[in-house]
C-alpha positions, 0 to 999 in steps of 0.5 A: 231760940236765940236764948235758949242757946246762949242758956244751953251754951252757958249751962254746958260750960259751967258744968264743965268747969265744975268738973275739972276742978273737982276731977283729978288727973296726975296728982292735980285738978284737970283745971290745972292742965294748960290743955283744959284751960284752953278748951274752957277759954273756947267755950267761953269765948264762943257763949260771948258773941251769941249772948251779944247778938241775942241781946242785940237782937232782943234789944231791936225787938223792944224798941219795935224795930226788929231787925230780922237779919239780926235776929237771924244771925242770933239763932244761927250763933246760939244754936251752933255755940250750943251744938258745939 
């Protein structure tokens, strides 16, 4: 669940960025407003610490010690920078 998340998370963002370099506003690319460049960086900056838990999570799994908060704690980060 945790990888599907960070997938749907990451897909969403670059999606996004694909549009605002191809839309125009004000003679320019969206990608080009100071605006829009913050709301890019949340995103990205969201997707990072789900994948670091995922990958965390997932690494205590191949060692054959999961660690169920952790793996917990993955699920809830991914599924909410997914909603959001």
């Amino acid at each position: 669940m945790a990888a599907q998340g960070v997938g749907v998370a990451q897909g969403a963002l670059e999606m996004a960025m694909t549009h605002v370099k191809k839309r125009m506003a004000f003679g320019s690319p969206l990608s080009r407003l100071q605006g829009i460049q913050f709301m890019i960086a949340e995103m990205a900056t969201r997707i990072e610490p789900a994948r670091s838990l995922h990958w965390r999570a997932a690494s205590s799994v191949d060692r054959g010690k999961p660690d169920p908060t952790l793996i917990s704690m993955a699920k809830w980060k991914a599924g909410d920078t997914a909603d959001r």
